[in-house]
KOLVO-249454 format. One record per residue: residue in three letters; z, y, x of N, C-alpha, C, CB in turn; residue number from 1. Coordinates in Angstrom, 2 decimals, decimal comma. Glycine has a CB too. Layout:
% KOLVO-249454
{'ALA' {Z Y X} {Z Y X} {Z Y X} {Z Y X} NUM};
...
% end
This chain:
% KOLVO-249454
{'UNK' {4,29 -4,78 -18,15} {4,70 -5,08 -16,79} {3,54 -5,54 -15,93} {5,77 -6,14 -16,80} 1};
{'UNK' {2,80 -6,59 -16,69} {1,57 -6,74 -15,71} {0,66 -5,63 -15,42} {0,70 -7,75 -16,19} 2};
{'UNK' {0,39 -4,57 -15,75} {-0,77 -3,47 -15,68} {0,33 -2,85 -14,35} {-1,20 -2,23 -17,48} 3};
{'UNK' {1,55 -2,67 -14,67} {2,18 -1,84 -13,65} {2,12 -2,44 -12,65} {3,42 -1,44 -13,80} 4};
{'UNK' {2,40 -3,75 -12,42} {2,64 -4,63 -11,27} {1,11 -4,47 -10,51} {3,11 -6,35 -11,78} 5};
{'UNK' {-0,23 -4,92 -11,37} {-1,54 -4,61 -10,53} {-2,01 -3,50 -10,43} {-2,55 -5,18 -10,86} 6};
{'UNK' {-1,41 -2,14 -10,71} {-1,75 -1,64 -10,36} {-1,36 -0,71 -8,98} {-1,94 -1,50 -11,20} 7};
{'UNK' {0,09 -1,32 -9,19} {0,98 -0,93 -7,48} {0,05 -1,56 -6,46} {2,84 -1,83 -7,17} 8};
{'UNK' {-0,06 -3,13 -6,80} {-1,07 -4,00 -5,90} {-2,42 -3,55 -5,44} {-1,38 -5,18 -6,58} 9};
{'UNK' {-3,24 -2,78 -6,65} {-4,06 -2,19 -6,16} {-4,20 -1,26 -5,20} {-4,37 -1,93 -6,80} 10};
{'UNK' {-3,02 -0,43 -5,64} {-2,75 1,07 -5,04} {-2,86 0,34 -3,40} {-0,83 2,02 -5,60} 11};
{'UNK' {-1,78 -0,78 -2,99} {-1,73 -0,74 -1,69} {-3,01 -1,88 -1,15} {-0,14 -1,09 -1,25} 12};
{'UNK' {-3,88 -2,11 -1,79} {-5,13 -3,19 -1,33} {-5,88 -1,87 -1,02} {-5,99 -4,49 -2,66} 13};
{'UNK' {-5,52 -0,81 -1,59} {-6,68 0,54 -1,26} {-6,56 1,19 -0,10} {-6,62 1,78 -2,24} 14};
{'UNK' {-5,62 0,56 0,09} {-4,80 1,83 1,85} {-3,64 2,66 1,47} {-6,08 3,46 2,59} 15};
{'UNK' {-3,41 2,64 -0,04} {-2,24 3,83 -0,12} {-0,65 3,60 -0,84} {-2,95 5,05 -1,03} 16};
{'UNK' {-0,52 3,09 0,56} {0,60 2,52 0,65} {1,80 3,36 0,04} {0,75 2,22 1,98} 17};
{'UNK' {1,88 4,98 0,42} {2,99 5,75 0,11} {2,91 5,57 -1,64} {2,85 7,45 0,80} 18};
{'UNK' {1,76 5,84 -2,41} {1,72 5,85 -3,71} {1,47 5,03 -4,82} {1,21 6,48 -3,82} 19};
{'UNK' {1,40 3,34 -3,55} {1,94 2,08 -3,91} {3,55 1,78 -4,36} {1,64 1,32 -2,78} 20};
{'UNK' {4,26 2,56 -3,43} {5,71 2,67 -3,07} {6,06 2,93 -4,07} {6,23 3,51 -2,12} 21};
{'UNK' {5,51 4,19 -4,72} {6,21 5,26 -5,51} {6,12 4,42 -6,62} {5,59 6,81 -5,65} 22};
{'UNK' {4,83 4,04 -7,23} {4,66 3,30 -8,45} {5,42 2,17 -8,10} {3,19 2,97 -8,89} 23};
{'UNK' {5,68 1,60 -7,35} {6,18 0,16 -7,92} {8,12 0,66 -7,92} {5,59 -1,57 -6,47} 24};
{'UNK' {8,32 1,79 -7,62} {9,89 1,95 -7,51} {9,71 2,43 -9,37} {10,68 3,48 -5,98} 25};
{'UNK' {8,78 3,32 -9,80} {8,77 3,42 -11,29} {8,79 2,49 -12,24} {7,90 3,94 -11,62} 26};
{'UNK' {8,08 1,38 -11,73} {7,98 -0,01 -12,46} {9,22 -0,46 -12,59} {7,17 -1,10 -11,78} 27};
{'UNK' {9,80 -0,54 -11,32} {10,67 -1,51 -11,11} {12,07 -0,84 -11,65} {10,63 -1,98 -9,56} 28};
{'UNK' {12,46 0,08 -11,77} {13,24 0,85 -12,87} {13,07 0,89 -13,91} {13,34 1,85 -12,83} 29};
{'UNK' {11,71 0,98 -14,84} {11,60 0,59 -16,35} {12,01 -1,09 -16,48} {9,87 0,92 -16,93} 30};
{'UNK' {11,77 -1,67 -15,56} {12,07 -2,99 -16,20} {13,00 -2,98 -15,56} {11,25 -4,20 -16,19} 31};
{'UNK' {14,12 -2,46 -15,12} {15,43 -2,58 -15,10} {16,45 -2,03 -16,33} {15,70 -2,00 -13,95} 32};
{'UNK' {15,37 -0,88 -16,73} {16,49 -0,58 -18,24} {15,77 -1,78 -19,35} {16,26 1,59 -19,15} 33};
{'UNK' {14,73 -1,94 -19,10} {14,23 -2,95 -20,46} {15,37 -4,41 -20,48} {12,17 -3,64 -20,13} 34};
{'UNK' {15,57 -4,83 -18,91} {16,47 -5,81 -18,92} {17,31 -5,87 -19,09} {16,63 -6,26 -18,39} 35};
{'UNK' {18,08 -4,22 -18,79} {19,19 -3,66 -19,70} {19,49 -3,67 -21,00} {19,23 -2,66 -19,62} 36};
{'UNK' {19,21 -3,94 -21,74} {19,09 -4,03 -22,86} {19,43 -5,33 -23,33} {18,02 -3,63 -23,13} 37};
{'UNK' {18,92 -6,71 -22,63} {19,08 -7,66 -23,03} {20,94 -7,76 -22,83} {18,03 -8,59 -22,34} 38};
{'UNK' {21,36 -8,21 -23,75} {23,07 -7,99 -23,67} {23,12 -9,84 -22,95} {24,19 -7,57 -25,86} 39};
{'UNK' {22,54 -11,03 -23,75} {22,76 -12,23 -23,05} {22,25 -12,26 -21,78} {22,29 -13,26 -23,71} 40};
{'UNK' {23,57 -12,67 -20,63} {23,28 -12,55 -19,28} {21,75 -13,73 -18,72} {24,92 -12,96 -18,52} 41};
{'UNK' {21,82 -15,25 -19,61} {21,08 -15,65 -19,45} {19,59 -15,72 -19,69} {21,52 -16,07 -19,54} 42};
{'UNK' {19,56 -14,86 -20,98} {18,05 -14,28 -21,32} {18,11 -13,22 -20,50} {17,64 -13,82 -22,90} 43};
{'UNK' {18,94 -12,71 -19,88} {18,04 -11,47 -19,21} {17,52 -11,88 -17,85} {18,95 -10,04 -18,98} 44};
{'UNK' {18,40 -12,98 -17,32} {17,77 -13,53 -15,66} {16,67 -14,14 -16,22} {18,77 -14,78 -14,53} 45};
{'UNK' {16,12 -14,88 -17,74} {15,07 -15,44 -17,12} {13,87 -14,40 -17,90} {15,00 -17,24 -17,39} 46};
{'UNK' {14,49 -13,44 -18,26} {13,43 -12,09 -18,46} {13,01 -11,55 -17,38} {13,97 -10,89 -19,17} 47};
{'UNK' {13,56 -11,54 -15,99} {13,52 -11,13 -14,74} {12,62 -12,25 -13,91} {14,99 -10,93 -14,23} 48};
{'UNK' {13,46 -13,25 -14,32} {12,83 -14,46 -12,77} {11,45 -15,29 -13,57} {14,53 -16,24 -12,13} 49};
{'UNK' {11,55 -15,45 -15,03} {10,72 -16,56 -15,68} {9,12 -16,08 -15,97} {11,48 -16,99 -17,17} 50};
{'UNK' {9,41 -14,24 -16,29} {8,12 -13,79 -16,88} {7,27 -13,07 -15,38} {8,49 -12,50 -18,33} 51};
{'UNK' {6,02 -14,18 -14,97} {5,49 -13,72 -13,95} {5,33 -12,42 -13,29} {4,67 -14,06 -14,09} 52};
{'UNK' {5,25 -11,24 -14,15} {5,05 -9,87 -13,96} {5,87 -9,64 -13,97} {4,45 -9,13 -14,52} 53};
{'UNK' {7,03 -9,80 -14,17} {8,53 -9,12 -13,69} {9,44 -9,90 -12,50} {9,57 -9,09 -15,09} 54};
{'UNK' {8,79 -11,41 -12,35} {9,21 -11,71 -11,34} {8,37 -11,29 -9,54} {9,34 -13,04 -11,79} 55};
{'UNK' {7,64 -10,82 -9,99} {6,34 -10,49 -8,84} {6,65 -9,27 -8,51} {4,68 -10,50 -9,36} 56};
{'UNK' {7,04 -8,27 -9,79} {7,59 -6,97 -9,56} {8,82 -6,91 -8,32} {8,17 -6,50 -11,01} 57};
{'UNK' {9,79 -7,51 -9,08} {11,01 -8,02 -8,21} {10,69 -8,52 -6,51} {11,62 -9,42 -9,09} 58};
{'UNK' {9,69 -9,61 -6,76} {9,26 -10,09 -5,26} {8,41 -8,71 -3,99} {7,91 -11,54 -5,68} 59};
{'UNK' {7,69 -7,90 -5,09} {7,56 -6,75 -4,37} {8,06 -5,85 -3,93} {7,14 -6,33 -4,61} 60};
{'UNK' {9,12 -5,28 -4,69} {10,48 -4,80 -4,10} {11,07 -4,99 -2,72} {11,39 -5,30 -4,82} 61};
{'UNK' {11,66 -6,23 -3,13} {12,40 -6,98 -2,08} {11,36 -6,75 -0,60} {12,60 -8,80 -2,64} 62};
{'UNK' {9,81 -7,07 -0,47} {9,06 -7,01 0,44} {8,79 -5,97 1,17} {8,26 -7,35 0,11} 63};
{'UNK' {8,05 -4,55 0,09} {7,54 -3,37 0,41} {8,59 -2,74 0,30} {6,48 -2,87 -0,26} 64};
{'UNK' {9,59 -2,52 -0,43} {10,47 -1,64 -0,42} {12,16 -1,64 0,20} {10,37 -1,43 -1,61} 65};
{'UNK' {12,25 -2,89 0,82} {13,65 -2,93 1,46} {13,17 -4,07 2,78} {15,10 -3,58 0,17} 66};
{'UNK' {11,94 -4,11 3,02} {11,66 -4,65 4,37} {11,73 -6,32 4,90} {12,60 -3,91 5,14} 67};
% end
């Protein structure tokens, strides 16, 4: 998760924003089935909110990709 997360970050520190987009919507779908997986509702929120690179993922989303 962290390599994916810096490297979306990179993508858009470079200027390229459209293929910042794209990668972090890929990211952010693998670690939606990985969290899928977790069946306990409470290990999976703090698989989401607790582990920095998946919570940063998430925070990027929310920013670059729904405004």
């Amino acid at each position: 998760s962290i390599v994916n997360v810096t490297y979306a970050e990179a993508l858009m520190a470079s200027g390229d924003a459209p293929a910042a987009h794209r990668y972090l919507r890929t990211a952010h779908e693998r670690l939606l089935v990985r969290a899928a997986r977790i069946r306990d509702q409470v290990w999976r929120r703090s698989f989401l909110e607790n582990a920095p690179e998946n919570a940063r993922t998430i925070e990027l989303v929310r920013t670059w990709l729904t405004g």
